[in-house]
C-alpha atoms as a printed R data frame, in Angstrom:
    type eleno elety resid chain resno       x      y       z
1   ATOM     1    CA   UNK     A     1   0.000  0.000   0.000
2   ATOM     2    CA   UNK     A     2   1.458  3.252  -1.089
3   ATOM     3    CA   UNK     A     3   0.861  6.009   1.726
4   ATOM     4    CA   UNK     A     4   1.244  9.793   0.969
5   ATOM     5    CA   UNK     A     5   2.544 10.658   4.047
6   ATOM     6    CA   UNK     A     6   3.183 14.686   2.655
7   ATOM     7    CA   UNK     A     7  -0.569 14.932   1.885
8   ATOM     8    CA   UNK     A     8  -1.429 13.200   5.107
9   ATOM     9    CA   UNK     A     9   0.673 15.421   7.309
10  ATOM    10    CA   UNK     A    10  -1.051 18.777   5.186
11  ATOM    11    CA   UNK     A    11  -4.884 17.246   5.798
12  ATOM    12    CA   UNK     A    12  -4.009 16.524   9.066
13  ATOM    13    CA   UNK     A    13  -2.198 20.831   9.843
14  ATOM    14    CA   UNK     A    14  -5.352 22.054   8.094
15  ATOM    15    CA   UNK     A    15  -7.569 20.180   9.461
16  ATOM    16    CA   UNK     A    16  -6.028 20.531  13.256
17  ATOM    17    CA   UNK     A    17  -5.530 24.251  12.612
18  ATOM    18    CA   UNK     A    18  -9.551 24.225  11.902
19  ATOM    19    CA   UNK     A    19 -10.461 22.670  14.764
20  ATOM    20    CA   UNK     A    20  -8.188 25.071  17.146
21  ATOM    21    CA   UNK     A    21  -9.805 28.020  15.016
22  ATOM    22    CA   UNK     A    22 -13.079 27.139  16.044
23  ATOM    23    CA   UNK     A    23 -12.078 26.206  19.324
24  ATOM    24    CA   UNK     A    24 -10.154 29.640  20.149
25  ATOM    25    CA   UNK     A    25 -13.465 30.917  18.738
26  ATOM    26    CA   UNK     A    26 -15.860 29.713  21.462
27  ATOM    27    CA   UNK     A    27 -14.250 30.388  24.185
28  ATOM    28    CA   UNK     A    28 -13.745 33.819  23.180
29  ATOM    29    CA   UNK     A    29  -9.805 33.756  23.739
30  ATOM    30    CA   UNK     A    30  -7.745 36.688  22.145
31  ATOM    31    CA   UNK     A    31  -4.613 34.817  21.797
32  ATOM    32    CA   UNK     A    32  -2.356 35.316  18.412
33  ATOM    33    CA   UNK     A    33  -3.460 33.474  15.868
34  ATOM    34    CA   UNK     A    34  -0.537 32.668  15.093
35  ATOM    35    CA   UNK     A    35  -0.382 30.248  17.845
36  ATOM    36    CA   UNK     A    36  -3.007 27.857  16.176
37  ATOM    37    CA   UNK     A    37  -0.721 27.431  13.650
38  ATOM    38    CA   UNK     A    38   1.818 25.997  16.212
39  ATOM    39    CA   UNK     A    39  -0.605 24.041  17.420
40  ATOM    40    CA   UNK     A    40  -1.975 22.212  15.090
41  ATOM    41    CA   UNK     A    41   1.725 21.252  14.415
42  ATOM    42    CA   UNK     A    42   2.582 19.662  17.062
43  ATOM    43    CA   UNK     A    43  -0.998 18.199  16.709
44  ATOM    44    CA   UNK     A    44  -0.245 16.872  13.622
45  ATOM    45    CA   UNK     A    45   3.150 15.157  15.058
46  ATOM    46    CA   UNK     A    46   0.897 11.942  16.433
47  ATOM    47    CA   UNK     A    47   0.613 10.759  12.526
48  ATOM    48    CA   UNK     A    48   4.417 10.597  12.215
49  ATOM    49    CA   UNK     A    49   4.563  8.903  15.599
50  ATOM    50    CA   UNK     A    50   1.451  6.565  14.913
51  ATOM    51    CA   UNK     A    51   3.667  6.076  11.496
52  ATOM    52    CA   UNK     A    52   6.885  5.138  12.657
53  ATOM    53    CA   UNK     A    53   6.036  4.138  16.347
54  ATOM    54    CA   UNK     A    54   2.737  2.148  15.807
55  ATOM    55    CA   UNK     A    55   3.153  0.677  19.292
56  ATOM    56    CA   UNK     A    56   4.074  3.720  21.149
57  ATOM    57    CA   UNK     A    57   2.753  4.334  24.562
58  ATOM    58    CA   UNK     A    58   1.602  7.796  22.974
59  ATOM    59    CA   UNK     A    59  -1.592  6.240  22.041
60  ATOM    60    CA   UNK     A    60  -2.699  5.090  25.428
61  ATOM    61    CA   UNK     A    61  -5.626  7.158  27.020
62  ATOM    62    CA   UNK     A    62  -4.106  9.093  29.810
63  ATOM    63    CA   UNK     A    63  -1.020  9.647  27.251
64  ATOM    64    CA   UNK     A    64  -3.451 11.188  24.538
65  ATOM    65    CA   UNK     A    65  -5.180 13.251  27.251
66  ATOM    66    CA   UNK     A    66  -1.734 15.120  28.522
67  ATOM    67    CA   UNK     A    67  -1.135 15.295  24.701
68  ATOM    68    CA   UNK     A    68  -4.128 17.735  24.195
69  ATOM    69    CA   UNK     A    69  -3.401 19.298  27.253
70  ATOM    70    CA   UNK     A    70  -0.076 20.910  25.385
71  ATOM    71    CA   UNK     A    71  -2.011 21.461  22.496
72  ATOM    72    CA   UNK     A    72  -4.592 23.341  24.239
73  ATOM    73    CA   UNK     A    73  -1.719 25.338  26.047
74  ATOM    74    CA   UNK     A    74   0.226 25.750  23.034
75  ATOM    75    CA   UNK     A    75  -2.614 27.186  21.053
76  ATOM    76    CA   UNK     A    76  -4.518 29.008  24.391
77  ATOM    77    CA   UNK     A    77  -2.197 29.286  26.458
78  ATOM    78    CA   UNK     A    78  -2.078 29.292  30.288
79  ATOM    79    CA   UNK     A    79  -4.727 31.173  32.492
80  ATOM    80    CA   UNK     A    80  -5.121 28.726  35.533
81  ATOM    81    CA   UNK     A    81  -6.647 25.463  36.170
82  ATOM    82    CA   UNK     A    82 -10.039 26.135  35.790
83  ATOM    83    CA   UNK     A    83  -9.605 27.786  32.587
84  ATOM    84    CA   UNK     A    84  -7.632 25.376  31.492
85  ATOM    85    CA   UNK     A    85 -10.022 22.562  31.907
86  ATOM    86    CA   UNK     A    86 -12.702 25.124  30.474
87  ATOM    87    CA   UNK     A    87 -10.629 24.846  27.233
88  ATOM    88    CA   UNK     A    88 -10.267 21.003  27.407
89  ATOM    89    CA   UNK     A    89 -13.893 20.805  27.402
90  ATOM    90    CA   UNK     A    90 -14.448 22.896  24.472
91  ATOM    91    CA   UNK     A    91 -11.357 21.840  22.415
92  ATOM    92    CA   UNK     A    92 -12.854 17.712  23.000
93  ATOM    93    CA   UNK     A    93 -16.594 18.776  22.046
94  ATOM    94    CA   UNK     A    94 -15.314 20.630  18.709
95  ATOM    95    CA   UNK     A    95 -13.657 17.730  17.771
96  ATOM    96    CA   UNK     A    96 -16.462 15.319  18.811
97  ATOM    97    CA   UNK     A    97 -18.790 17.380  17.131
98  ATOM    98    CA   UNK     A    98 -17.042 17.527  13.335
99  ATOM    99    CA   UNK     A    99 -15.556 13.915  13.366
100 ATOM   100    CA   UNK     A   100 -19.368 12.913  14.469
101 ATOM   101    CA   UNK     A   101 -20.901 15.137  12.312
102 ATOM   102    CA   UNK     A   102 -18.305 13.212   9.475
103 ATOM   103    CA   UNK     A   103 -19.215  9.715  10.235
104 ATOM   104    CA   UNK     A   104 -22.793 10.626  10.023
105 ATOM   105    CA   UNK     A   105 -22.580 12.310   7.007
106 ATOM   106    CA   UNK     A   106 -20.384  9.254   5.780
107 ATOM   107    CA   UNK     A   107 -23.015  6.608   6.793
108 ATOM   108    CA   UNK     A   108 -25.734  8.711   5.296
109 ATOM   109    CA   UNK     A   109 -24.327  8.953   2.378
110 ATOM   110    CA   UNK     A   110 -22.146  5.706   1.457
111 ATOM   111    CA   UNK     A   111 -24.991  3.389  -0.654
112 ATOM   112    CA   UNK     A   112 -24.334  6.420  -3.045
113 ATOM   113    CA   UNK     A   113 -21.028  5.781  -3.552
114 ATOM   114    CA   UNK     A   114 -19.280  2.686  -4.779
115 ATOM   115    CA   UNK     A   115 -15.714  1.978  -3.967
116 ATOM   116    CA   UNK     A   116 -13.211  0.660  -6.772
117 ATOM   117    CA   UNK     A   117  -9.572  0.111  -6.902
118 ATOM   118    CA   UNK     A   118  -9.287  1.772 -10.261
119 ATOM   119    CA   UNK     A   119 -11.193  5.215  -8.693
120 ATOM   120    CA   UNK     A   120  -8.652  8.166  -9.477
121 ATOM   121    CA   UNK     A   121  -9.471  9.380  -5.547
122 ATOM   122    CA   UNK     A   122  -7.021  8.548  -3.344
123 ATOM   123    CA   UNK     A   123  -8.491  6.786  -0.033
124 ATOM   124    CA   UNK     A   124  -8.128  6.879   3.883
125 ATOM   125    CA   UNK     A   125  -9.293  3.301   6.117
126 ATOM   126    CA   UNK     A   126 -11.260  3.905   8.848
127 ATOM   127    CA   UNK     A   127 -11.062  2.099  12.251
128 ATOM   128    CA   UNK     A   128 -13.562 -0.383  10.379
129 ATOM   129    CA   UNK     A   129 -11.209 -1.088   7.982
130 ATOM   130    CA   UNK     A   130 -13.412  0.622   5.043
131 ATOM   131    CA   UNK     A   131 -11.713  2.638   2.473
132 ATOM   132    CA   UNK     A   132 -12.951  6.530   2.019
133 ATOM   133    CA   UNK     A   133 -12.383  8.385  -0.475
134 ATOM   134    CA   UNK     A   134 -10.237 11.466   0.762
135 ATOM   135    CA   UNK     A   135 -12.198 13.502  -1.793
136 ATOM   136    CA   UNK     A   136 -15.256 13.022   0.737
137 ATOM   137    CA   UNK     A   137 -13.361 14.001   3.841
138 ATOM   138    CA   UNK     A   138 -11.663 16.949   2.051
139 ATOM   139    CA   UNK     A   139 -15.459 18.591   0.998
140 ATOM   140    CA   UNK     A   140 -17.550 17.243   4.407
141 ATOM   141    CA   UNK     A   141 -14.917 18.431   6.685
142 ATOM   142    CA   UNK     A   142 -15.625 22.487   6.163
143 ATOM   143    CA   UNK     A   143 -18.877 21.710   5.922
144 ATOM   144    CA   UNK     A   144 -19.423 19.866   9.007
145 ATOM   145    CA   UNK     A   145 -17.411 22.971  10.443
146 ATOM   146    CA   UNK     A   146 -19.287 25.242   9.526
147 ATOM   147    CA   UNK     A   147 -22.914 23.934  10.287
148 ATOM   148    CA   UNK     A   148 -20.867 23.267  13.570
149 ATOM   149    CA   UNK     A   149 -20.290 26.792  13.764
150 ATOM   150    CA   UNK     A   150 -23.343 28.212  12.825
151 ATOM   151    CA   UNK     A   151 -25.254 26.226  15.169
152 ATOM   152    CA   UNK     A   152 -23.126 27.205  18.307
153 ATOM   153    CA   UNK     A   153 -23.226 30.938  17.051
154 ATOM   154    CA   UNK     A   154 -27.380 30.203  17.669
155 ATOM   155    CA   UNK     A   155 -27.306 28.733  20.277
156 ATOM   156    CA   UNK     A   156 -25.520 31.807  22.106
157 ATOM   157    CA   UNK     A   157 -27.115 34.420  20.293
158 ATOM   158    CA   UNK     A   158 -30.667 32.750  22.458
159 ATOM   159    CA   UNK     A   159 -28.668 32.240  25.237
160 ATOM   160    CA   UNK     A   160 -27.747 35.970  25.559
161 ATOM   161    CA   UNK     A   161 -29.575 37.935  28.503
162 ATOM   162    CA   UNK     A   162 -31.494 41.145  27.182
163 ATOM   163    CA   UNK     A   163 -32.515 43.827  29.017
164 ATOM   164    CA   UNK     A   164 -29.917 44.116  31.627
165 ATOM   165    CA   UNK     A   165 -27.608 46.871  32.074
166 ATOM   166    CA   UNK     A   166 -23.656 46.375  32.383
167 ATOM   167    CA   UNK     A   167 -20.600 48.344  32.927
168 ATOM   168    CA   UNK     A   168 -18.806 49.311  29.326
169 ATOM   169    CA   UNK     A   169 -14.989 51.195  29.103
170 ATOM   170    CA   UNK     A   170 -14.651 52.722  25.999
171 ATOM   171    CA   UNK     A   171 -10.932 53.583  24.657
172 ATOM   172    CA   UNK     A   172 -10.830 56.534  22.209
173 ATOM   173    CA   UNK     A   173  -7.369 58.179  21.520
174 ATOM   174    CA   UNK     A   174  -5.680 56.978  24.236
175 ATOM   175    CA   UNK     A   175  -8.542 57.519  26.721
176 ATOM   176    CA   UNK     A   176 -10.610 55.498  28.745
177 ATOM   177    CA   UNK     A   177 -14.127 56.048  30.628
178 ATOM   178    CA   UNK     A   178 -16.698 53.782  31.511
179 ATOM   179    CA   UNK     A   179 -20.701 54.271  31.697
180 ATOM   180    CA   UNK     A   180 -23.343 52.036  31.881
181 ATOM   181    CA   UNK     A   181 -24.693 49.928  28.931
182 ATOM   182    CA   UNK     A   182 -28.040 48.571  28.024
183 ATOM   183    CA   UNK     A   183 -28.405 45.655  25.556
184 ATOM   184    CA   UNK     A   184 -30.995 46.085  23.254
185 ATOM   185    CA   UNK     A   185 -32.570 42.827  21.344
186 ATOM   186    CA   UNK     A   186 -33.721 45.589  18.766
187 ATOM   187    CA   UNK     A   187 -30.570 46.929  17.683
188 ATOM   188    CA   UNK     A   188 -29.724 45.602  14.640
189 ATOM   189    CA   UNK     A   189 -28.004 48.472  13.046
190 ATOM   190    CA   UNK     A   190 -24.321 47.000  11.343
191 ATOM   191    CA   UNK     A   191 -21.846 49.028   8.689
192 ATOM   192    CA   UNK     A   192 -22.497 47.529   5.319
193 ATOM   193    CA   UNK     A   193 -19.525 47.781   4.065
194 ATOM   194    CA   UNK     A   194 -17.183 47.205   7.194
195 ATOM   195    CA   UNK     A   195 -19.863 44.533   8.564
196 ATOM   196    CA   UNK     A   196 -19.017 45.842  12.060
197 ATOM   197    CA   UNK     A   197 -22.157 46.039  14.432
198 ATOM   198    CA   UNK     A   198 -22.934 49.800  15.760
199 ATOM   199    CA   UNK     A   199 -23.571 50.825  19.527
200 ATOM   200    CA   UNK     A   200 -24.702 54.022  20.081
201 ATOM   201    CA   UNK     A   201 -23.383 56.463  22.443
202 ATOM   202    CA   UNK     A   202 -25.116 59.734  23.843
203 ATOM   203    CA   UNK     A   203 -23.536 63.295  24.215
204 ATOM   204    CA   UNK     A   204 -23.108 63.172  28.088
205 ATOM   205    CA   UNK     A   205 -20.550 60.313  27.299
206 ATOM   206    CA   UNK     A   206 -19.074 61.255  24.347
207 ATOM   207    CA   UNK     A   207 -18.315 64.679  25.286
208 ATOM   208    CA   UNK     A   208 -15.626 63.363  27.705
209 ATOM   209    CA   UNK     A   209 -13.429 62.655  24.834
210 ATOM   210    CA   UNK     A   210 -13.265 66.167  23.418
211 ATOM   211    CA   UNK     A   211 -12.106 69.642  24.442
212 ATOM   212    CA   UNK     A   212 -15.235 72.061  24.322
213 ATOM   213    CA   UNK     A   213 -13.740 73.189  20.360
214 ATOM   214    CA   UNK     A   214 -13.656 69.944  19.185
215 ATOM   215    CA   UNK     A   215 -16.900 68.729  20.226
216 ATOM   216    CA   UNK     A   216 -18.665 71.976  19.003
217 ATOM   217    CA   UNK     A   217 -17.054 71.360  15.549
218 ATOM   218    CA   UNK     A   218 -18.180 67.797  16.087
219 ATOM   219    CA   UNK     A   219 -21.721 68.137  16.729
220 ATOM   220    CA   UNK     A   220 -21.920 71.107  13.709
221 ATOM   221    CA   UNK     A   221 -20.581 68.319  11.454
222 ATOM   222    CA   UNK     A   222 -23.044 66.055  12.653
223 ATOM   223    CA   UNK     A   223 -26.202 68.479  12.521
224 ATOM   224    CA   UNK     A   224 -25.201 69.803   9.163
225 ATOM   225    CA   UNK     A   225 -24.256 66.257   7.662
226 ATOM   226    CA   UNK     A   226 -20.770 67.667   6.693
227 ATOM   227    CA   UNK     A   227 -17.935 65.354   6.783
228 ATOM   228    CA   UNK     A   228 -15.094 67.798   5.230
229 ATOM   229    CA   UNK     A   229 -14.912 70.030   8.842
230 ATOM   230    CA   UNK     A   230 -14.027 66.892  11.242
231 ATOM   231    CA   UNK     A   231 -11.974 67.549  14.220
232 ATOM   232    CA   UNK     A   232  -8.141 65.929  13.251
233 ATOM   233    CA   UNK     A   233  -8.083 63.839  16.266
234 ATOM   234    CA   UNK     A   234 -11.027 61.118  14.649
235 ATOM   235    CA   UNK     A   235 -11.689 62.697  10.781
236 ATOM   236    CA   UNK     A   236  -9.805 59.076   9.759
237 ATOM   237    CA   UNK     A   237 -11.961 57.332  12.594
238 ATOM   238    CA   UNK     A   238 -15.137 58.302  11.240
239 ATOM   239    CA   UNK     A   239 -17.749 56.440   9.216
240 ATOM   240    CA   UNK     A   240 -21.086 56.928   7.617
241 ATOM   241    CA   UNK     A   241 -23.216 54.114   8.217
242 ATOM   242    CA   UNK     A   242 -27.022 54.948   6.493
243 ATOM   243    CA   UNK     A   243 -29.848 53.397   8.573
244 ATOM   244    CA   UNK     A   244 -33.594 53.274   7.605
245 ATOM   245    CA   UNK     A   245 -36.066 55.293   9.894
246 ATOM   246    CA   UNK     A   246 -39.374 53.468  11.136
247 ATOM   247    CA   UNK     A   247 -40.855 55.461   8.825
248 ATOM   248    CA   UNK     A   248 -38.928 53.703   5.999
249 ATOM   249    CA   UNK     A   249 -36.999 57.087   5.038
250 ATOM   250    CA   UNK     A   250 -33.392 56.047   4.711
251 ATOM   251    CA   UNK     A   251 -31.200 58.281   7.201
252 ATOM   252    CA   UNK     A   252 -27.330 58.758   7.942
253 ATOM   253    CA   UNK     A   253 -25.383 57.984  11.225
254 ATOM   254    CA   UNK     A   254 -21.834 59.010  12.174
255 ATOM   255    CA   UNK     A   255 -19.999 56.725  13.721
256 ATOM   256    CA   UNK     A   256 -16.549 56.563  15.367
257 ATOM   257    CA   UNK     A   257 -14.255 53.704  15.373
258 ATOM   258    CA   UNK     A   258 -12.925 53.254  18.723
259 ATOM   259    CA   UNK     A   259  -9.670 51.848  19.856
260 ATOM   260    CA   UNK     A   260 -11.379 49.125  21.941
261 ATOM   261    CA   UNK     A   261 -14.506 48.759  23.958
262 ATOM   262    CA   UNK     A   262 -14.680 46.365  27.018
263 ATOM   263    CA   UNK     A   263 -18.047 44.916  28.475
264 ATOM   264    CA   UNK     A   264 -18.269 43.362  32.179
265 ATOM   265    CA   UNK     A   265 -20.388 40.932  31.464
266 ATOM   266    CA   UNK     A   266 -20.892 38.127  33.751
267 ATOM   267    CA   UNK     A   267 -17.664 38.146  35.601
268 ATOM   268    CA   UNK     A   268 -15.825 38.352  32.107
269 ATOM   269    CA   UNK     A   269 -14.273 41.229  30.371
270 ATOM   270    CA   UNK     A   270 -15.421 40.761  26.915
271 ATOM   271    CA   UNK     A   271 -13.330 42.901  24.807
272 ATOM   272    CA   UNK     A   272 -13.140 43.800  20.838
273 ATOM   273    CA   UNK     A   273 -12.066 46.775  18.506
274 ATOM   274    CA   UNK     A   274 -14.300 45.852  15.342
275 ATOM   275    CA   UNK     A   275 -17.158 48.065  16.381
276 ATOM   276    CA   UNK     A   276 -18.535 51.329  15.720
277 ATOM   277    CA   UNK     A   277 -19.873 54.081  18.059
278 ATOM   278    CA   UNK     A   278 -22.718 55.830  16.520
279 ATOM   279    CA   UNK     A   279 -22.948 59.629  17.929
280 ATOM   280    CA   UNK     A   280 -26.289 60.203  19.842
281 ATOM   281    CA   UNK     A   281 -26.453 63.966  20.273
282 ATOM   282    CA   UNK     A   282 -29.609 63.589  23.098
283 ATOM   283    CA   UNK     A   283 -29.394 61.075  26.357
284 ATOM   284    CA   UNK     A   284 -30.965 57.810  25.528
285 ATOM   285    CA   UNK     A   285 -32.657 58.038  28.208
286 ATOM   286    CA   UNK     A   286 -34.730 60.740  30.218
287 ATOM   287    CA   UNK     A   287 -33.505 59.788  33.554
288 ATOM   288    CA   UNK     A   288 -30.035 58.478  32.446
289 ATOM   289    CA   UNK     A   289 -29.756 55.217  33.595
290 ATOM   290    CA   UNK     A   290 -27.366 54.047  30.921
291 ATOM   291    CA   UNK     A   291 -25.425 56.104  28.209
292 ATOM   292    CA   UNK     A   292 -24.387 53.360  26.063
293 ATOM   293    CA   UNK     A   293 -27.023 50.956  23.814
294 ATOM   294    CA   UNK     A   294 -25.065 47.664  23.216
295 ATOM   295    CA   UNK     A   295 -25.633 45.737  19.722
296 ATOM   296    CA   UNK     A   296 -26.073 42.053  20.948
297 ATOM   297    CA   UNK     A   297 -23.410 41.194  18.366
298 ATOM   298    CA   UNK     A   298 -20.878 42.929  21.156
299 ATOM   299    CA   UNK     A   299 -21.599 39.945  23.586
300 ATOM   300    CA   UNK     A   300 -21.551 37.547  20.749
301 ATOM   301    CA   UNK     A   301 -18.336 38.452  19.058
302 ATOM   302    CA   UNK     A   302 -16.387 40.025  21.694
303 ATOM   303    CA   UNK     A   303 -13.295 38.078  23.023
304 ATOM   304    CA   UNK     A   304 -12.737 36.947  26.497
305 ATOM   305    CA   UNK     A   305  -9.929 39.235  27.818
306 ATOM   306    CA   UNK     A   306  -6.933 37.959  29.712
307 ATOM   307    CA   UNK     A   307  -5.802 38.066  32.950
């Protein structure tokens, strides 16, 4: 039997590196990615060692388990015991999930298919002993990991508590203030072009960022819809996003890109910088109880940040 150990090794990095993707993705870690590469690496080192070494005490169970453990580490690195076993978890059910999600799909689908020796596809042998053609693994893979994905990304987006307020720091050239933010299950407003989901501040909050000048030139711009006066600190931070009105009239928004905004939520700092802040020249509210309206995407997207 003739075994293409190169294409094995590059199924096996991709594949790995897909996994950790999705994996750094749910539990919201903002490690380099960069890292995932590395660890799908050293993930991928068990097919040399199950090649050469077939009898290796790699492949016994509590050898395999401190094997993932690095991998985790390598790709998520450390942040405590709890965490850790937080990533275990997570790391085990994404890989559960796809290679699950694979045999299904395989056992589904096999009486279409009809294996012969002459078939162009090269072929992998399962723990049955049945031959599969790598063309199906290459194609059902992604999509297994992405219905994977897409169900998860549901599954939160119910799981996410409206109508509660929560603290928010927002960073805008070089400084930080917090105020109170209110998630609202109705705010659906996103940049078309960037794709970047828009909260919207009020001028109580906003104003702390400016000098009296600049916010006066700020708020003319604004009222006047003139985008040629901006104040130099943010005139390359600020985008146009156009929003329709209840009335169905089509209306224009300026928004800020900010250098990062952090949510408390939960006992977690969820933290991201792809998100705009949409100027709100009245409070939001008459008594103001919160000076921030949160797009639910914030919680969604947001990454977990570290200790």
């Amino acid at each position: 039997m003739i075994v293409y150990l190169d294409i094995i090794l590059l199924l096996n990095i991709v594949f790995n590196a897909m996994i950790l993707m999705l994996t750094r993705y749910f539990v919201r870690s903002n490690r380099s990615k960069k890292r995932i590469i590395y660890g799908s690496i050293v993930a991928s080192l068990l097919v040399v060692i199950e090649m050469y070494l077939p009898l290796s005490s790699m492949f016994n169970f509590v050898s395999k388990i401190m094997y993932s453990i690095i991998i985790v580490i390598i790709t998520l690195g450390w942040n405590g015991i709890m965490s850790l076993c937080k990533h275990i978890g997570v790391f085990y059910f994404t890989s559960f999930s796809i290679g699950g999600g694979m045999f299904g799909f395989h056992y589904l689908l096999k009486d279409m298919f009809t294996y012969h020796a002459e078939s162009p596809f090269l072929t992998v042998r399962n723990i049955y002993g049945e031959d599969i053609q790598l063309m199906f693994v290459v194609v059902s893979f992604p999509l297994i990991w992405f219905f994977t994905k897409r169900r998860m990304d549901e599954h939160v987006q119910v799981k996410i508590k409206y109508d509660q307020f929560y603290k928010v720091r927002l960073t805008l050239n070089g400084q930080s203030y917090e105020t109170t933010g209110y998630i609202d299950s109705g705010n659906h407003l996103i940049d078309p072009i960037t794709r970047r989901p828009v909260v919207l501040c009020d001028e109580g909050f906003l104003k702390h960022f400016f000098n009296e000048e600049d916010w006066q030139v700020l708020v003319n711009c604004v009222q006047n819809t003139n985008d040629t006066d901006l104040p130099a600190s943010i005139e390359h931070k600020v985008f146009i996003v156009p929003f329709q009105g209840v009335g169905g009239e089509t209306n224009f928004l300026y928004t800020i890109k900010p250098d990062e905004i952090i949510v408390f939520y939960e006992g977690k700092q969820l933290t991201t910088s792809q998100v705009l802040v949409g100027i709100q020249l009245q409070s939001l509210t008459e008594d103001r109880q919160y000076q921030c309206l949160l797009h639910p995407q914030l919680i969604h997207f947001s990454t977990e940040k570290s200790a």
